[in-house]
N, C-alpha and C positions, 0 to 999 in steps of 0.2 A: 344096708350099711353094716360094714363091720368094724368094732371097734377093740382097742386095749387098751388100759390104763398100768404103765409100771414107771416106778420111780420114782411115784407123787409122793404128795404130803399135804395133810388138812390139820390145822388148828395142831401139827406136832406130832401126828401120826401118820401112819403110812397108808397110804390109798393106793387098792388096785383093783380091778374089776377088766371083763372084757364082756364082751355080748354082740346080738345078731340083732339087725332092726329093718322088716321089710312093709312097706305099706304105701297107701297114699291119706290124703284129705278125708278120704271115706272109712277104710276100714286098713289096721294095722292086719296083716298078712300071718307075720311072726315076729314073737319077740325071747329071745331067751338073752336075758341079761343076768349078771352077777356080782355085785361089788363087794368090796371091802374094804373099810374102813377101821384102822385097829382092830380090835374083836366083835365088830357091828358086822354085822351080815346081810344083803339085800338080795332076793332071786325074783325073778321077775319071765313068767312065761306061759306061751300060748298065741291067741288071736283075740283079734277083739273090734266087732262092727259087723258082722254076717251072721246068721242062721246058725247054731249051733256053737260058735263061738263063745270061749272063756280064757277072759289075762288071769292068772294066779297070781298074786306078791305076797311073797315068805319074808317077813324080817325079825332079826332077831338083835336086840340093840344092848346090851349091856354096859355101855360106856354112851349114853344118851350126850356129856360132856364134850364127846369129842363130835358133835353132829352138831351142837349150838354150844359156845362156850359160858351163858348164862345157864345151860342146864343140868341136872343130874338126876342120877335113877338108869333104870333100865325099862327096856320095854321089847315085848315080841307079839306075833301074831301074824295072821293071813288073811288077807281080802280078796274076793273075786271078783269082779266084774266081768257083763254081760250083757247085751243087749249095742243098742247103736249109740253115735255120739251125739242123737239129738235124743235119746229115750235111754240112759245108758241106766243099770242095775247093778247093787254090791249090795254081798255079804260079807259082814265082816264078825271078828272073833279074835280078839286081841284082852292084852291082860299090861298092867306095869307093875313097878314097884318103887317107892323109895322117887316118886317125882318131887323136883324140888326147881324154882324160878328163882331168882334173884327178884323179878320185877311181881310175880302174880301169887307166890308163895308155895304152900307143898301140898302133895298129896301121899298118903304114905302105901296104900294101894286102890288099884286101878283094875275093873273088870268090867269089856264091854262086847257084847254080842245080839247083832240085828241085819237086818234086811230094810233095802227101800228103794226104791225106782221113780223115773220119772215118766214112766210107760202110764196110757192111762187107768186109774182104779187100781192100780198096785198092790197088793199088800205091804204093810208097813209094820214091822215089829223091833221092837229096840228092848233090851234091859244092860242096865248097867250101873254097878254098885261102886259108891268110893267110899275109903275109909280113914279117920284122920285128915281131916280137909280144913289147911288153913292158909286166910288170904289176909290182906291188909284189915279186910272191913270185919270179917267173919272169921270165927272155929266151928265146925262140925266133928264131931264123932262120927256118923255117917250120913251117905245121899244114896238112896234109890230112884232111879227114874227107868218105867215102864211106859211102852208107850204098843197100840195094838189096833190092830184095826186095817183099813182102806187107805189113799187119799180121799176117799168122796165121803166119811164115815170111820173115825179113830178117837179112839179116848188114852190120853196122857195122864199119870200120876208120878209125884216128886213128894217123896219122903226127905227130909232132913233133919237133923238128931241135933241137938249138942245144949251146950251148957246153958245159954240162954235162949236158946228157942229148940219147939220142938212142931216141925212146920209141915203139915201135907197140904198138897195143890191137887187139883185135880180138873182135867178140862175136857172136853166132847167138843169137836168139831169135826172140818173140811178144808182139804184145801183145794182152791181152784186152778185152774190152769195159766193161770196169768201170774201165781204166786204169790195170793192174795189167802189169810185164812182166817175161816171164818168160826166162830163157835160161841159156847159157854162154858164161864169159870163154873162148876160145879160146888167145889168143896175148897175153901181156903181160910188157912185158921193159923195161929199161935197157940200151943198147949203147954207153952214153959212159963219163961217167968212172968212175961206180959199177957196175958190172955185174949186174944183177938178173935173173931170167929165170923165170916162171912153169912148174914141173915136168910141170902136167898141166892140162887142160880145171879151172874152177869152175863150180857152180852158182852162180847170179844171179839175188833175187830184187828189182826196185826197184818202188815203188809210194807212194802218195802219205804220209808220214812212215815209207816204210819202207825201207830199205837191211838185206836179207838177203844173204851169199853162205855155202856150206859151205864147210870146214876146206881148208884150200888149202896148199904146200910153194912155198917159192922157193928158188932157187938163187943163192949170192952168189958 
C-alpha cells in the first residue's frame, strides 16, 4: 500500500506524511512511513515478524498540543521492535519535557530507557527518572524506578522524593505466562513526614482484576 497525506489539517495545523506498507496477518514485509504534523515528526521503518527483522519509529514531538489538545510539552525518541506478533520485543529510549494534562497534571521532565519481551525468560531491564511530578493527589520532587532482571526472576525499585513523603518500594518476583505475577514486597517505607516502615518481606500476588498480598505489620 501506498500512501500520501497533502492538504490536511489536525487540531489547526497542517498534516502531511506519505509512506510504503507491505505485508500480511503474519509478518509486515516493509514499512517506510513518515509524517508530519506542524513541527511533530514521525518515521517509521523496516520489517517486522521474521528472522532477523526490525521496525525502527523516530519521533520527535515538540508541539505534543497539536497531537492531543489537552496536552503540552514536547517529547522525542526511538523504539525498536523485534521479534513476532505473538512474542513481539522493544527497546525503547525516549526523553520529554515540560509534560503537562489538564486532567492528570505535569511532569516537568521525563527520562526513560529499557528493554522487554514477551519471548519466553526475556530479559527485562527498564530505568526511568521524573522530575517535578505533580497530580491532583500528590507532588514529587523526583521518581526513580529501576527494574532488572528475567520474566522468571526480576527485582523492581521506585524511589520517590518530595515534600511530604520520602518513599522507596522495592519487590522481587515472576511473571508467568498467563500474566499472572507473582512475588515479594521487599522494602516499603515512608521516611518523610509520616514515618511508615514495612516489618518484614509480603507476599504479592497482582493479575489481571486481581490484587492479592498476605497479612503484612508496619511500623509507625
Amino acid at each position: 500500500v501506498d500512501f500520501a497525506l497533502r492538504d490536511s489539517r489536525w487540531l489547526g495545523a497542517s498534516l502531511a506524511g506519505k509512506g510504503v506498507l507491505e505485508g500480511s496477518a503474519e509478518r509486515i514485509a516493509e514499512a517506510d512511513v513518515q509524517l508530519e504534523l506542524g513541527a511533530n515528526r514521525l518515521a517509521l521503518k523496516g520489517a517486522f515478524g521474521g528472522k532477523g527483522d526490525s521496525l525502527v519509529l523516530k519521533f520527535d514531538a515538540p508541539q505534543l498540543g497539536l497531537i492531543a489538545a489537552e496536552l503540552r510539552g514536547r517529547a522525542r525518541g526511538t523504539a525498536i521492535v523485534s521479534g513476532t506478533f505473538e512474542e513481539p520485543s522493544i527497546e525503547l529510549d525516549a526523553s520529554a519535557a515540560q509534560l503537562a494534562s489538564s486532567t492528570y497534571g505535569s511532569i516537568d521532565a521525563l527520562q526513560i530507557r529499557g528493554r522487554a519481551s514477551l519471548e519466553p525468560d526475556a530479559p527485562v531491564e527498564l530505568r526511568a527518572a521524573l522530575t517535578d511530578v505533580s497530580t491532583p493527589q500528590i507532588v514529587l520532587k523526583s521518581v526513580r524506578l529501576n527494574v532488572d532482571g528475567r520474566r522468571s526472576q526480576h527485582e523492581a525499585s521506585l524511589q520517590g522524593v518530595g515534600k511530604p513523603v520520602v518513599l522507596p518500594l522495592r519487590l522481587r518476583g515472576a511473571r508467568s505466562p498467563v500474566g499472572q505475577w507473582t512475588g515479594s514486597v521487599l522494602e516499603l517505607a515512608n521516611r518523610g513526614e509520616i514515618p511508615i516502615e514495612l516489618v518484614r518481606p509480603v507476599e504479592l500476588t497482582i493479575g489481571r482484576a486481581l490484587v492479592q498480598a498476605q497479612p503484612f505489620e508496619l511500623r509507625i
